[in-house]
MARRO-97078 format. One record per residue (C-alpha): residue in one letter; x, y, z. Coordinates in nm, 2 decimals. Each point is the difference from the previous one (the first is absolute). Example, Ala and Ser with C-alpha at 12.3 -4.5 7.8 and 13.67 -1.06 7.14 Angstrom:
BEGIN
rest | px | py | pz
A | 1.23 | -0.45 | 0.78
S | 0.14 | 0.34 | -0.07
REM end
This chain:
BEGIN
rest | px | py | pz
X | 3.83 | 3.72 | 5.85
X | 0.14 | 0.32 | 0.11
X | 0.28 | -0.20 | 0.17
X | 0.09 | -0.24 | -0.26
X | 0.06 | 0.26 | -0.24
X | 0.25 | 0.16 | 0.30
X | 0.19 | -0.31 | 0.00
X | 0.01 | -0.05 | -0.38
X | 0.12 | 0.40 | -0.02
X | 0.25 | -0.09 | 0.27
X | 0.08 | -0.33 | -0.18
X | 0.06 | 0.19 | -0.36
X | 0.24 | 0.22 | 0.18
X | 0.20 | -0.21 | 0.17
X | 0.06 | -0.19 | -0.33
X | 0.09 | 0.30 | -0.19
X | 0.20 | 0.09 | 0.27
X | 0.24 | -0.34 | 0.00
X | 0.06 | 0.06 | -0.40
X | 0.05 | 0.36 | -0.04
X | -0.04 | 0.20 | 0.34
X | 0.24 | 0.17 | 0.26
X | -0.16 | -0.20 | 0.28
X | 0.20 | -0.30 | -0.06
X | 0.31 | 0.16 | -0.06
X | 0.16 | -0.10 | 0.33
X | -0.02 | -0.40 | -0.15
X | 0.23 | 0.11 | -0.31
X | 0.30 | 0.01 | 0.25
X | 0.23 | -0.25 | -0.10
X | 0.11 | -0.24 | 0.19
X | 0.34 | -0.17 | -0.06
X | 0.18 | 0.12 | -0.28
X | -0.25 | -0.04 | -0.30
X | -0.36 | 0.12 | 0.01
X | -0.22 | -0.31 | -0.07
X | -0.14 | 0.01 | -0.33
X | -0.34 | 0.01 | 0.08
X | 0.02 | 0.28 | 0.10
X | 0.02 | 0.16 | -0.30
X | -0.38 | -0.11 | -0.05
X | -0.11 | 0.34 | 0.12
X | 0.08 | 0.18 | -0.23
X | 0.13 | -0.19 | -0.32
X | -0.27 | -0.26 | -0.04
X | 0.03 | -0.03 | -0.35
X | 0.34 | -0.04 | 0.02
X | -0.01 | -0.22 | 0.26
X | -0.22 | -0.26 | -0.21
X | 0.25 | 0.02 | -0.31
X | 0.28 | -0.10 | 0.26
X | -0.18 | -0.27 | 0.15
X | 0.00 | -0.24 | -0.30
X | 0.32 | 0.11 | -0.13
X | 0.31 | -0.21 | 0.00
X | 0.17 | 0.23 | 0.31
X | -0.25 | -0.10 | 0.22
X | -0.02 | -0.38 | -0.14
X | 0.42 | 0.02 | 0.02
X | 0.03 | -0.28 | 0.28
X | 0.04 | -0.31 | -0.03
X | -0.36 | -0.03 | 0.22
X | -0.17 | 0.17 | -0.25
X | 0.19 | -0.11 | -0.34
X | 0.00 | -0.33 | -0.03
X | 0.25 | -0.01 | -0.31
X | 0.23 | 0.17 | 0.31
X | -0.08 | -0.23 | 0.23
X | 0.10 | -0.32 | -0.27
X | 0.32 | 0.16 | -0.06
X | 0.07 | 0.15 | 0.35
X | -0.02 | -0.38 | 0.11
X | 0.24 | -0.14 | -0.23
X | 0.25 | 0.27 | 0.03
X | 0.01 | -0.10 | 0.35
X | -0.02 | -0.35 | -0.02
X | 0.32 | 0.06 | -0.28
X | 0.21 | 0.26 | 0.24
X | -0.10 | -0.14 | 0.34
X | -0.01 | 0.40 | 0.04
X | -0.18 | 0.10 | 0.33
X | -0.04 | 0.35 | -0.03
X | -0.27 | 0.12 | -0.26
X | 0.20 | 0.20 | -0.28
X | -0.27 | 0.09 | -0.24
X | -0.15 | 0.22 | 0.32
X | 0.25 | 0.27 | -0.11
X | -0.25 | 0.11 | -0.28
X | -0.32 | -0.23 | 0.06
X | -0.04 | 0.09 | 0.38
X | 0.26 | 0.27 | 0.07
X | -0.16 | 0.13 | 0.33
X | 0.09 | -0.35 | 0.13
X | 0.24 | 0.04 | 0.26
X | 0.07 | -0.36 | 0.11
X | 0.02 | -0.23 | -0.33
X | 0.06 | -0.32 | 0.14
X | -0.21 | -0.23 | -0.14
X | -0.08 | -0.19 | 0.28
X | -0.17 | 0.30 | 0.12
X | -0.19 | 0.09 | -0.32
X | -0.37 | 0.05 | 0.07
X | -0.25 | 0.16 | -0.22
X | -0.21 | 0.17 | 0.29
X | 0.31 | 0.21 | 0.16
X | 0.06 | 0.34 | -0.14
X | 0.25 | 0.00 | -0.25
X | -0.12 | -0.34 | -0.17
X | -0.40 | 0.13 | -0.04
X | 0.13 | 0.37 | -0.12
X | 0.21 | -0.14 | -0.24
X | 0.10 | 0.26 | -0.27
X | -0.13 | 0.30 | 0.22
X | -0.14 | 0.35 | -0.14
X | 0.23 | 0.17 | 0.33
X | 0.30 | -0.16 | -0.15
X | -0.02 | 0.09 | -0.34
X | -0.07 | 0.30 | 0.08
X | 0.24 | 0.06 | 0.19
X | 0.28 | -0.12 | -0.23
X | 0.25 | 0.28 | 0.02
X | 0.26 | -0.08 | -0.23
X | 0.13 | -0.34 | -0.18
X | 0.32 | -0.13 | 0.12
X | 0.21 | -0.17 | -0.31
X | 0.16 | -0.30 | -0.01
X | 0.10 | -0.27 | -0.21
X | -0.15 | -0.31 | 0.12
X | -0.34 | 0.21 | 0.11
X | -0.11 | 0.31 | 0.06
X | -0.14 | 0.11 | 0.32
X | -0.30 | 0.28 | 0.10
X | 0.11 | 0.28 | 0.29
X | -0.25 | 0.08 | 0.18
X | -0.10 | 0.32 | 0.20
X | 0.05 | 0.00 | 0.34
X | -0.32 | 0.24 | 0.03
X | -0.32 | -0.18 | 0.13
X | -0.31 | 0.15 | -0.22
X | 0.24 | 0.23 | -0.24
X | -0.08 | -0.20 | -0.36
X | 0.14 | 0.10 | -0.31
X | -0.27 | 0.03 | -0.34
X | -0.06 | 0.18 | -0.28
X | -0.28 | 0.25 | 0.04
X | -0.01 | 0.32 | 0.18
X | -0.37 | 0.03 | 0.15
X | -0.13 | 0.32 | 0.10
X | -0.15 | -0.13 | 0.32
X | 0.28 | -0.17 | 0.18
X | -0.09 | -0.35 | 0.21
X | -0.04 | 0.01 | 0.35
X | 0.13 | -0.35 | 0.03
X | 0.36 | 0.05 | -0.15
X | 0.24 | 0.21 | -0.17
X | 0.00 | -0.01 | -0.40
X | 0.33 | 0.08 | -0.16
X | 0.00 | -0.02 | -0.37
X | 0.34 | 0.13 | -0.10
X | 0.15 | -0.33 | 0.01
X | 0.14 | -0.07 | -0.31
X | 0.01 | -0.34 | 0.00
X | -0.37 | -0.04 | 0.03
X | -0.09 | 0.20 | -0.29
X | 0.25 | -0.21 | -0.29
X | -0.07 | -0.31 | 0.16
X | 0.35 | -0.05 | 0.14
X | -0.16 | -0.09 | 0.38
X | -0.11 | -0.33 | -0.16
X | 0.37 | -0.10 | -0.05
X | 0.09 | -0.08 | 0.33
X | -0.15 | -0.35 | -0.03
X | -0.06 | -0.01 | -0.41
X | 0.32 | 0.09 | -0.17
X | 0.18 | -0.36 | 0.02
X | 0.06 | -0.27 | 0.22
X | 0.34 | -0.24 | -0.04
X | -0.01 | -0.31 | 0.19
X | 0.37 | -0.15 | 0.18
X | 0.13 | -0.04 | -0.29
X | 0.02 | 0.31 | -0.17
X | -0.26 | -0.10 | -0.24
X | -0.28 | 0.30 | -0.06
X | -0.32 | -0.19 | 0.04
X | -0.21 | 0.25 | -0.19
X | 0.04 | 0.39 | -0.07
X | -0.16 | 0.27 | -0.03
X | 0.18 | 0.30 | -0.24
X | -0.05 | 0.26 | 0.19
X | -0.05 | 0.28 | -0.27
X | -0.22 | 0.24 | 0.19
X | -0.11 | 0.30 | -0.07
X | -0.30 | 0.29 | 0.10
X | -0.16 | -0.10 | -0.31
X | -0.02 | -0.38 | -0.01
X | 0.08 | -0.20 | 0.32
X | -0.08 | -0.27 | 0.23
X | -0.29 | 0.18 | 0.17
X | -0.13 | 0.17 | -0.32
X | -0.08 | -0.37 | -0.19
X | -0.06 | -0.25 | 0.28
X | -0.18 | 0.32 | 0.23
X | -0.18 | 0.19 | -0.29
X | -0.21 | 0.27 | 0.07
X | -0.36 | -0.19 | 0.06
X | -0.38 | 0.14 | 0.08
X | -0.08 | 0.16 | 0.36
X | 0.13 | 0.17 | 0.25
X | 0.32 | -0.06 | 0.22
X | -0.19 | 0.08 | 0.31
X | -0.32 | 0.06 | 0.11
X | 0.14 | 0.31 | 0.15
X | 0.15 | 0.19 | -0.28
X | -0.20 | -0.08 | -0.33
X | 0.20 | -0.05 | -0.29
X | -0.10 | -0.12 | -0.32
X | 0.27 | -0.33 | -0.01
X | 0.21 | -0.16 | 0.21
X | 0.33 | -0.22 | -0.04
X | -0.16 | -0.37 | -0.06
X | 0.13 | -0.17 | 0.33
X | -0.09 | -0.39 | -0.16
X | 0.36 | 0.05 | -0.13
X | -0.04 | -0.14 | -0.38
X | 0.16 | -0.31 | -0.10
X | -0.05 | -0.34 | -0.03
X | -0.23 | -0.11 | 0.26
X | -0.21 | 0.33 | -0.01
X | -0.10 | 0.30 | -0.25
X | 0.18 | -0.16 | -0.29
X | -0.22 | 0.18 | -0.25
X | 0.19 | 0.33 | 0.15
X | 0.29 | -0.10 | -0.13
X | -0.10 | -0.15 | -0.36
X | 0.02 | 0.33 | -0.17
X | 0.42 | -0.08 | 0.01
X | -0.05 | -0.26 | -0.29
X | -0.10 | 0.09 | -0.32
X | -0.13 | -0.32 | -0.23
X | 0.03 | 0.04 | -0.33
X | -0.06 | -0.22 | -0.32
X | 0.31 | 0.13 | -0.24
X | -0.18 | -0.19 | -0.30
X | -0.32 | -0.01 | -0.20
X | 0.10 | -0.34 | -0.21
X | 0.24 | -0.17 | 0.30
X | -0.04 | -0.02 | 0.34
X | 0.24 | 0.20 | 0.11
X | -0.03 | 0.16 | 0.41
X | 0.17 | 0.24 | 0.15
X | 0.03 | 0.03 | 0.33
X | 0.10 | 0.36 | 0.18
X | 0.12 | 0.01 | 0.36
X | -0.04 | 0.39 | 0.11
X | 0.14 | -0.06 | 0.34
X | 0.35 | 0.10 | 0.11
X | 0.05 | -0.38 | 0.13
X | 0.00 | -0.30 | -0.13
X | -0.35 | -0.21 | -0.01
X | -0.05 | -0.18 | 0.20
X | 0.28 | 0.07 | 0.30
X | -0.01 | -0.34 | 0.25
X | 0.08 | -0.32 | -0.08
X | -0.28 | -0.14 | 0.11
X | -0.21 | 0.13 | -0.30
X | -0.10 | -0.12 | -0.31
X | -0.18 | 0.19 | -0.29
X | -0.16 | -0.15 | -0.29
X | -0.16 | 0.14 | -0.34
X | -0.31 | -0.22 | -0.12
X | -0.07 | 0.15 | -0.39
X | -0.35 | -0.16 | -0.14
X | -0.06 | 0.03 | -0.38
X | -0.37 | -0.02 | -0.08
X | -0.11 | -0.03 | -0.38
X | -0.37 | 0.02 | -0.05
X | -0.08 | 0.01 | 0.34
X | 0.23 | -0.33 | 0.10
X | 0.32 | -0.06 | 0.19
X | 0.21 | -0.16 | -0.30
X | 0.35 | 0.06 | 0.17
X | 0.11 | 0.01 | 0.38
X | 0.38 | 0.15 | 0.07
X | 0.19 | 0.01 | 0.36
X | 0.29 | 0.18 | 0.11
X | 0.17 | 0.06 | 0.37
X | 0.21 | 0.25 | 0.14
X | 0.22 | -0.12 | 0.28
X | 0.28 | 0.08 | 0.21
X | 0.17 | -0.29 | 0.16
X | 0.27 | -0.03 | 0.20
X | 0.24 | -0.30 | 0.15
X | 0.30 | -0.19 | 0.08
X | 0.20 | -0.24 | -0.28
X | -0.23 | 0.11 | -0.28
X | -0.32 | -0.14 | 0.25
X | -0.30 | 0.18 | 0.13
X | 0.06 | 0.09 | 0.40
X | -0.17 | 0.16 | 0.25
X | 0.14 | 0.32 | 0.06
X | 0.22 | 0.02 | 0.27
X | 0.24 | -0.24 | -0.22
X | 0.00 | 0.10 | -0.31
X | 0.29 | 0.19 | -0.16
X | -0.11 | 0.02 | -0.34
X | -0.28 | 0.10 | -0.23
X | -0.05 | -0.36 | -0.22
X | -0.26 | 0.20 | -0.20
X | -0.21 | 0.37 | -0.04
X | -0.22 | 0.08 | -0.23
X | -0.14 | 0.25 | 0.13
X | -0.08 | 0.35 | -0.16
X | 0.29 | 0.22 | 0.05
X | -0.08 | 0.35 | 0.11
X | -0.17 | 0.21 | -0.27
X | 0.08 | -0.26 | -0.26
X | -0.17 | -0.07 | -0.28
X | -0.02 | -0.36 | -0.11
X | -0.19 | -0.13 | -0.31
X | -0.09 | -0.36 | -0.02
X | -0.07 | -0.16 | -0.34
X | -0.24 | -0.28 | 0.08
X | 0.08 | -0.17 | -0.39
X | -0.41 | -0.01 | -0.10
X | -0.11 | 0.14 | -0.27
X | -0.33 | 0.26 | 0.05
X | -0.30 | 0.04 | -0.29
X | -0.26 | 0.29 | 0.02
X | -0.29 | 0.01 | 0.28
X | 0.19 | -0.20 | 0.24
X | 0.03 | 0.12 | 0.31
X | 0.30 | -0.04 | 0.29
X | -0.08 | 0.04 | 0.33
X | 0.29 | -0.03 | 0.23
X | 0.06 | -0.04 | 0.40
X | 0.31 | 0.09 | 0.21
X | -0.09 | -0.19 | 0.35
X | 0.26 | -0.02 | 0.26
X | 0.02 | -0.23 | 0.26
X | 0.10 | 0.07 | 0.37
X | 0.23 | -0.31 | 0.04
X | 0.12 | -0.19 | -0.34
X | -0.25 | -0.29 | -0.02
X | 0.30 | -0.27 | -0.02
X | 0.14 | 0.13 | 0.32
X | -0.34 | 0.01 | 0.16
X | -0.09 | -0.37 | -0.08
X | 0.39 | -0.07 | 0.14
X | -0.15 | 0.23 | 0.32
X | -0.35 | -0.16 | 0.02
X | -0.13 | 0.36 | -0.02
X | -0.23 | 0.18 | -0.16
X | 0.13 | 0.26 | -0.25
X | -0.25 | 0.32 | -0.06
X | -0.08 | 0.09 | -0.35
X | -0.05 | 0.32 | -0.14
X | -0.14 | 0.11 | -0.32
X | 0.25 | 0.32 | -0.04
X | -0.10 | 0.09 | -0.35
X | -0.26 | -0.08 | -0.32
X | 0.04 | 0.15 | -0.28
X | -0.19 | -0.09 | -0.32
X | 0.09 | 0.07 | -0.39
X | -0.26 | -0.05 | -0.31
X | 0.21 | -0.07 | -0.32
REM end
């Protein structure tokens, strides 16, 4: 008995010891030029977890299998034999030819690594993309915080500007124009220490950013958006009914871009009227941005126009008069859902296209 309790005292230990402790530290050397995410584990488990499901991790076209659909007919369109989306997707790849693509080798299972975001040093401008510059120091990461105990793991530096007003997510999210000068989708970069890329799609969130300095929050590492932590970002759109006798919406976009960005997407508002506890009236709209070639929908890499956009503008305002007429005690209950890939272009695809509830909001009359 004595003994068993020796070995499970030894076994606890050890344990803490992989997670947290000194003992280990000689297997945090890193290897190559990245650390390996995993690494990470030790001390930023929470972290870690958010990461794990979020769409930089999911970013190749191994994991993403919206990626993979259009990753095989862009090069079934361009005959292209090197792997061009690896400039943001994988951008630790080294080699990008795709016949030597494999999802076990380094770059390909890192994907979108915490090392190389965190090591983004400054963004290099440029018209048809932007491009990240990276620190040449292994284990020197740039943040935000300034912990009292410092990590025995790796230098901290958090007087990078660029990492506190969001401008370190530029590099691969500003814009992208494809060979024929035609800008694919945009971002407006309007930046600032107040509102910014990290402070709406990496908001403050419950629990600490390391097991070894407690702090209340950390920086949500799911990265909101479309395929994860939506409800993060609903609080950009206000939905309001304008009108007690019409029904009249208004919809707010609070965000310094337009909504939605890629061209992918598709957003739609559902409105329900309900008048003594029954649906009497059912309305539809969508928000899209399409683009193309002779006034016809195209994949992206030949279009040279937008044939349509709907979307929200940024921080517009628009109000929507659905032309029905509203009595007292009804009640309005309205959806804005938004759909990962446009549900036409999906079907063209044969792929699925995830659905998100983004918003409800309901009014009594």
């Amino acid at each position: 008995m004595k003994k068993a309790a020796i070995l499970f005292g030894s076994a606890v230990f050890l344990f803490a010891n992989i997670f947290a402790g000194s003992a280990t530290k000689h297997s945090m050397d890193i290897k190559g030029e990245f650390a390996k995410t995993h690494q990470c584990i030790r001390c930023h488990l929470t972290i870690y977890e958010e990461y794990k499901a979020s769409s930089h991790y999911n970013s190749t076209p191994f994991r993403d299998p919206i990626h993979a659909k259009i990753f095989k007919l862009h090069t079934k369109a361009t005959k292209e034999k090197e792997y061009q989306c690896a400039k943001c997707h994988t951008p630790i790849v080294k080699n990008r030819a795709i016949a030597k693509m494999d999802p076990k080798s380094f770059g390909y299972h890192q994907a979108i690594s915490c090392a190389y975001c965190h090591r983004i040093k400054a963004i290099k401008h440029h018209p048809k993309a932007n491009s990240n510059v990276i620190s040449p120091k292994k284990g020197y990461y740039y943040g935000t915080r300034n912990p009292k105990i410092r990590s025995e793991y790796h230098k901290i530096d958090n007087t990078n500007i660029i990492h506190k007003n969001g401008d370190t997510c530029l590099g691969c999210h500003s814009h992208k124009q494809n060979d024929f000068g035609f800008v694919v989708c945009k971002t407006e970069s309007n930046n600032t220490l107040k509102q910014n890329c990290i402070t709406c799609h990496m908001p403050q969130v419950e629990g600490s950013l390391s097991d070894r300095v407690e702090t209340p929050t950390h920086a949500y590492h799911g990265f909101a958006g479309v395929s994860r932590g939506a409800e993060k970002l609903a609080k950009y759109l206000d939905i309001t009914l304008e009108s007690k006798k019409h029904l009249i919406i208004s919809l707010h976009n609070r965000a310094p871009h337009a909504f939605l960005l890629h061209p992918l997407r598709m957003a739609k508002m559902v409105v329900r009227v309900y008048r003594n506890g029954k649906e009497i009236k059912k309305f539809e709209k969508s928000f899209v941005r399409i683009i193309g070639k002779d006034g016809k929908p195209t994949p992206p890499w030949i279009a040279n126009a937008v044939i349509k956009n709907s979307m929200l503008k940024p921080n517009e305002k628009r109000v929507i008069d659905l032309n029905f007429g509203l009595q007292r005690g009804d009640r309005v209950k309205v959806e804005f859902i938004i759909y990962k890939v446009n549900p036409k272009i999906a079907k063209k695809m044969g792929i699925k296209s995830q659905k998100t509830i983004f918003k409800v909001e309901e009014f009594d009359v």
